[in-house]
C-alpha positions as CSV (number, residue, x, y, z in Angstrom):
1,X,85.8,105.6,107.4
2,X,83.4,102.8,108.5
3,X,81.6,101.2,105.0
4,X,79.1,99.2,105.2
5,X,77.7,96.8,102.1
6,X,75.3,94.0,101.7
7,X,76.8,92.8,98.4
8,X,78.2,89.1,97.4
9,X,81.8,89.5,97.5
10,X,84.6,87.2,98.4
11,X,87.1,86.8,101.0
12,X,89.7,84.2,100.3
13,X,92.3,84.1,103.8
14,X,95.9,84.1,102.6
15,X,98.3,82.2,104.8
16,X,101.6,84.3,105.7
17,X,104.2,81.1,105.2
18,X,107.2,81.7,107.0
19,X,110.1,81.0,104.5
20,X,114.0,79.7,105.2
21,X,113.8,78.6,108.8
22,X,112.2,82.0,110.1
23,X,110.2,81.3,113.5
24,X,107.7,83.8,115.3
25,X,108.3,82.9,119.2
26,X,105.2,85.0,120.1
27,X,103.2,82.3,118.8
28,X,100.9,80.2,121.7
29,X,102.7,77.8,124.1
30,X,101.4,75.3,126.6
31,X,102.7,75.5,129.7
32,X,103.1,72.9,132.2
33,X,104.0,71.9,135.7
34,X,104.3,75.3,137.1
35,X,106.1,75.7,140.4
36,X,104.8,77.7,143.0
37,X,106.4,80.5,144.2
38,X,108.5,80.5,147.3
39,X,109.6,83.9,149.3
40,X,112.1,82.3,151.3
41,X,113.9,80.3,148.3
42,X,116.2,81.2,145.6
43,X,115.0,79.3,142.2
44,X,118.2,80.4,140.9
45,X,120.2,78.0,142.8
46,X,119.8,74.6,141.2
47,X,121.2,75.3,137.0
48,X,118.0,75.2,134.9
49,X,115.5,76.1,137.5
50,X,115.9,79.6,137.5
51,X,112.6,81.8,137.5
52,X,111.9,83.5,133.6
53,X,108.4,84.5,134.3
54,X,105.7,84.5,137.0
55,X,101.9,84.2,136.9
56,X,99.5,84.1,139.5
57,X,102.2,83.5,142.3
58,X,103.9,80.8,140.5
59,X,107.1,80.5,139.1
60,X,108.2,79.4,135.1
61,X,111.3,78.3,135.2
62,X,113.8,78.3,132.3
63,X,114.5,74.6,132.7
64,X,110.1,74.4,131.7
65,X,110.5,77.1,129.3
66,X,113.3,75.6,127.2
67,X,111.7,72.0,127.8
68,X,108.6,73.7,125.6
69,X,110.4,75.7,123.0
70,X,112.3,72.2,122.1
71,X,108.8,70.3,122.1
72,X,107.5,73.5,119.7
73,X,110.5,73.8,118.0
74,X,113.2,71.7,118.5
75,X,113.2,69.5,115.5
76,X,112.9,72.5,112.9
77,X,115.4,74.8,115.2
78,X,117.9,72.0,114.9
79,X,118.1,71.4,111.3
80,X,118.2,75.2,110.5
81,X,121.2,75.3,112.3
82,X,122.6,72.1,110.0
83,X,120.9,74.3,107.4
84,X,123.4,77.0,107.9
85,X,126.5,75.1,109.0
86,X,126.5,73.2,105.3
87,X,125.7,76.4,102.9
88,X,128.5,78.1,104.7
89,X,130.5,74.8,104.5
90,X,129.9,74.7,101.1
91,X,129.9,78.4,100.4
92,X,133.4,77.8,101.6
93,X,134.6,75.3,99.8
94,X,133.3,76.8,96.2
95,X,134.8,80.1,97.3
96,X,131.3,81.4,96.8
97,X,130.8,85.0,99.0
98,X,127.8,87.5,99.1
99,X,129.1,90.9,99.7
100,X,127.8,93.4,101.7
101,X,126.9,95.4,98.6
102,X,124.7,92.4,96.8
103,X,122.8,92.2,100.7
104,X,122.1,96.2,100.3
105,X,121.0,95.5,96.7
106,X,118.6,92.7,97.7
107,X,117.5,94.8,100.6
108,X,116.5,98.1,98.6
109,X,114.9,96.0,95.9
110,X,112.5,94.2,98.9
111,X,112.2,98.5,100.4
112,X,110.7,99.2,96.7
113,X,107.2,101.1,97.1
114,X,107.4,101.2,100.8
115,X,107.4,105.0,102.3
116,X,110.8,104.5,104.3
117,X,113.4,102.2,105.2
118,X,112.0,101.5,108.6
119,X,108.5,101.5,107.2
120,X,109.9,98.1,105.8
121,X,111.7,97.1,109.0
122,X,108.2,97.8,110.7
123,X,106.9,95.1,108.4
124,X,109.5,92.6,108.7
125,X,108.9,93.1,112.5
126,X,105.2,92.9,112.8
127,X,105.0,90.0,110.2
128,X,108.1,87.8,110.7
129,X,109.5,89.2,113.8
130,X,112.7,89.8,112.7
131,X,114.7,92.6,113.9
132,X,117.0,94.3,111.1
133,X,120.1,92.7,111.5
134,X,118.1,89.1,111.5
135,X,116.5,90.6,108.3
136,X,120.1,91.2,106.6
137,X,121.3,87.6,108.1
138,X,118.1,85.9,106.3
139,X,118.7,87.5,103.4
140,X,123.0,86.5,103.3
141,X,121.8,82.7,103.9
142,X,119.3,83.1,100.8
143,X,121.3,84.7,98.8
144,X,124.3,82.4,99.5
145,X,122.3,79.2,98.7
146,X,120.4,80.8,95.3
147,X,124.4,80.9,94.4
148,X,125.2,77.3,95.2
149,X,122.3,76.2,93.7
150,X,122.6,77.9,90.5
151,X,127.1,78.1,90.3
152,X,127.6,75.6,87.9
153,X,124.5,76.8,85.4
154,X,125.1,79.1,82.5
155,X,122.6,81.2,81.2
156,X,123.3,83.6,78.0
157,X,122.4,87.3,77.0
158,X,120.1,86.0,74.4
159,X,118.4,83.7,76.6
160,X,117.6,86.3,78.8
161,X,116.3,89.1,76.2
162,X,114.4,86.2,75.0
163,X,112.7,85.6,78.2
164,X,112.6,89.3,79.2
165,X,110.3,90.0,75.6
166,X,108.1,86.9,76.8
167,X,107.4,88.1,80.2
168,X,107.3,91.6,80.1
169,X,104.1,91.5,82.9
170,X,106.8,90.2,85.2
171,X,108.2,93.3,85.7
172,X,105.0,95.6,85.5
173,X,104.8,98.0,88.8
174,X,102.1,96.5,91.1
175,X,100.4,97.8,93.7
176,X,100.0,95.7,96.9
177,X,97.0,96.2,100.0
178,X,98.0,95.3,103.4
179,X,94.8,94.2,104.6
180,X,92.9,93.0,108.3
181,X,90.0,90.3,108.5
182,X,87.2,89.5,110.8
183,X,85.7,86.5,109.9
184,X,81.6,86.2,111.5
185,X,79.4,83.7,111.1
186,X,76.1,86.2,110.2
187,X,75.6,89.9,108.5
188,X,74.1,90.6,111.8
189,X,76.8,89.4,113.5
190,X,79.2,91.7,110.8
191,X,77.4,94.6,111.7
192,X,77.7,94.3,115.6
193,X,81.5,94.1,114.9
194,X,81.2,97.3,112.7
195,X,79.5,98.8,116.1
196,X,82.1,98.3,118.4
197,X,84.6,99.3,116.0
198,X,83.0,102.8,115.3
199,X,83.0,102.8,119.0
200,X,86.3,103.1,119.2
201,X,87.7,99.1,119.9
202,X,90.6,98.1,118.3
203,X,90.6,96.1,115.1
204,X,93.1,93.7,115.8
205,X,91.8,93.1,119.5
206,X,88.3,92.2,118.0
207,X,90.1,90.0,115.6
208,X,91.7,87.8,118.1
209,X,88.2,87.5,120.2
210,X,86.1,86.9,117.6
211,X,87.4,85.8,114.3
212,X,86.2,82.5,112.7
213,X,89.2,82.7,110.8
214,X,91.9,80.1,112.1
215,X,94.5,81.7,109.3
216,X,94.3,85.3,110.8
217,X,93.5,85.5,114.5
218,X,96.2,84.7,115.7
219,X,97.9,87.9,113.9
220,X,95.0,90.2,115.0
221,X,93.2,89.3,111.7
222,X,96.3,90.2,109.6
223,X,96.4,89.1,106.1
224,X,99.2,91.0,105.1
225,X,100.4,92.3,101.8
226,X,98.4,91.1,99.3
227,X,99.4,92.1,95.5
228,X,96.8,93.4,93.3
229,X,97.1,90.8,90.1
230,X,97.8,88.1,93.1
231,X,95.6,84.7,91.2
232,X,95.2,83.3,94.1
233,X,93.4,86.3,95.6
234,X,89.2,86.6,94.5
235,X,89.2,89.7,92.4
236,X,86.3,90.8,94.3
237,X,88.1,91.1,97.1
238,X,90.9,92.9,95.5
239,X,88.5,95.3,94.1
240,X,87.0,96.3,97.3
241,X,90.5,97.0,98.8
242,X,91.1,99.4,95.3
243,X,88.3,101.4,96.9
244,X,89.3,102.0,100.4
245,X,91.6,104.6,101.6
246,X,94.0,103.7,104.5
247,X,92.2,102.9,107.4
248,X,88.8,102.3,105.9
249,X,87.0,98.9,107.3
250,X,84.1,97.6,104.4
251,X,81.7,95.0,105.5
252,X,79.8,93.0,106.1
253,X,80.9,91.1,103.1
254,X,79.5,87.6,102.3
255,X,82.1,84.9,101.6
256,X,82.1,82.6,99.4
257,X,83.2,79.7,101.8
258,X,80.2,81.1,104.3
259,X,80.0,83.7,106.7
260,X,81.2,87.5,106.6
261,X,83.9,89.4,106.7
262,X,85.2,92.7,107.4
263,X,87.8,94.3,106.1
264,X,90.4,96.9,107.2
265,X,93.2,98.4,104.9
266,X,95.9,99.6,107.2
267,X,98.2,100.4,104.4
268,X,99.1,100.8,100.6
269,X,103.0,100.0,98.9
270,X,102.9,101.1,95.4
271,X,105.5,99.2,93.1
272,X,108.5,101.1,91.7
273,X,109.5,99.8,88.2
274,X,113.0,97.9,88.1
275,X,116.0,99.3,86.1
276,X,117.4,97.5,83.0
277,X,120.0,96.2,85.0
278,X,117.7,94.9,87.8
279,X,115.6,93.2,85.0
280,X,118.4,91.6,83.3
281,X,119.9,90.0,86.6
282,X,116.0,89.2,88.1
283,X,115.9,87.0,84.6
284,X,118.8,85.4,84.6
285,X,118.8,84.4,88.2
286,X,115.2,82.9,87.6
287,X,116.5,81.2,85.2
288,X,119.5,79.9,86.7
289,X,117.5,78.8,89.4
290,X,114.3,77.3,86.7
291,X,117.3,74.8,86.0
292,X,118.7,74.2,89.2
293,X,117.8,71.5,92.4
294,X,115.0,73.1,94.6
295,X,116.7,75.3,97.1
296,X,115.0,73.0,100.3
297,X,116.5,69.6,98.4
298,X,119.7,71.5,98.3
299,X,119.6,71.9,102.1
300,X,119.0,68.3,102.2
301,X,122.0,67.3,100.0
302,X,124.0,69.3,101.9
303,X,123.1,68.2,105.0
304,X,124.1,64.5,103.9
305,X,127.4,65.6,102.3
306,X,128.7,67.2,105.5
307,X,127.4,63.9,107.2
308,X,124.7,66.2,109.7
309,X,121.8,64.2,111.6
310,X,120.4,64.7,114.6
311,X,121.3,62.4,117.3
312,X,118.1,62.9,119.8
313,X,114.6,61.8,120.1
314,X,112.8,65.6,120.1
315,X,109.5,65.3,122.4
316,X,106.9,66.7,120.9
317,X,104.3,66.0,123.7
């Protein structure tokens, strides 16, 4: 259902933030220096010239292409992989594990209020990129580091009934909006977008081309799950996604920040309340980790215990 408004609302932009080292490759790369291609030769002869792609008649080599990924993301690639050598160093030496049954724990707490299993895999995919067995391997490292951070704290039973009675809201079901943005420059401007997408254009498509919104384009306008109580978020704008139904688009709707949006909700997660249990051990590990290091120092430490640098200049033009 297409709904259109003239009403002052606002649209704040969220910015996905990719946590613990996780990098989307389909993000934009220059490329340079391409080769043309030749019939009568075998790029595949020399090591590192080898074709990967081909545009136009013209040969990307994999020499060129790895020659970009390090300028894009060497330097952050590179000390991930310190990242996990010295957790599991240390893991090791503090005889610290994370069993397969605390990953399936952690992963149906994170599956809570979707519709299906691979209705969260889905997500992780179209937000992160990360197939299911990357999502499981992220979630081992994070776990595994929460546990180094936090294994020589203590935190009591009465402590954590204390804090439970103080934050009760903490664990109060909420309802999230997944949620798509076009961000237009006039309400005229709104409504010509509205046109073509009642024409049958695709949302995401009309995102990319015309979006103002330097946050969102280049996911096809997707904000992604935004909580309902999130402070961050405008209530406005949280009350206009209350009264959509999956795959409504509202606009135009003035920003506050200038221009208009439009908005698409593409889906709904309810929350699921947490079990006693789940509450008790949510507490006490936010507590544990209240009092510990913050977990990115931790991976600095680390990294200077087992004696990790990088020993090359990274390009990054």
């Amino acid at each position: 259902m297409m709904i259109r408004t003239g009403q002052e609302k606002v649209l704040w932009a969220a910015v996905i933030i990719l946590a613990a080292g996780v990098l989307i490759m389909g993000s934009f790369i220059l490329i340079r220096g391409l080769k043309p291609a030749q019939s009568d030769a075998n790029p595949s002869a020399e090591v590192g010239i080898a074709p990967v792609a081909v545009f136009n008649g013209t040969f990307i080599t994999d020499k060129e292409w790895a020659k970009e990924l390090k300028k894009a993301h060497g330097q952050e690639i590179l000390l991930q992989m310190l990242n996990h050598k010295a957790v599991l160093a240390e893991a090791q030496a503090l005889q610290i594990v994370v069993s397969p049954q605390e990953i399936t724990q952690e992963l149906d707490r994170l599956m809570k209020g979707y519709d299906s299993e691979q209705a969260y895999y889905d997500e992780m995919k179209n937000q992160l990129g990360l197939t299911p067995n990357e999502v499981k391997a992220e979630i081992a490292y994070q776990l595994t580091l929460e546990k180094i951070a936090t294994s020589h704290i203590e935190i009591t039973d009465e402590e954590i009934s204390e804090y439970v009675k103080e934050h009760q809201e903490q664990w109060i079901p909420r309802t999230k909006y997944q949620l798509g943005f076009i961000k237009v420059s006039s309400f005229r401007e709104g409504n010509h977008v509205l046109d073509r997408l009642e024409q049958g254009e695709d949302f995401n498509i009309l995102a990319q081309e015309l979006s103002k919104d330097e946050y969102s384009r280049g996911q096809g306008g997707q904000l992604g799950l935004v909580d309902e109580e999130d402070p961050f978020i405008p209530q406005e704008l949280l009350k206009t996604a209350k009264t959509l139904e999956i795959g409504d688009i509202a606009g135009p709707v003035k920003l506050e920040n200038g221009g208009y949006g439009i908005i698409q909700l593409t889906n709904i997660v309810s929350g699921q309340p947490e079990t006693e249990q789940e509450i008790h051990e949510d507490a006490r590990k936010l507590l544990a980790l209240n009092e510990a290091i913050p977990l990115s120092q931790l991976e600095v430490q680390l990294r200077e215990k087992y004696h990790s640098e990088i020993m090359i200049a990274i390009p990054t033009s």
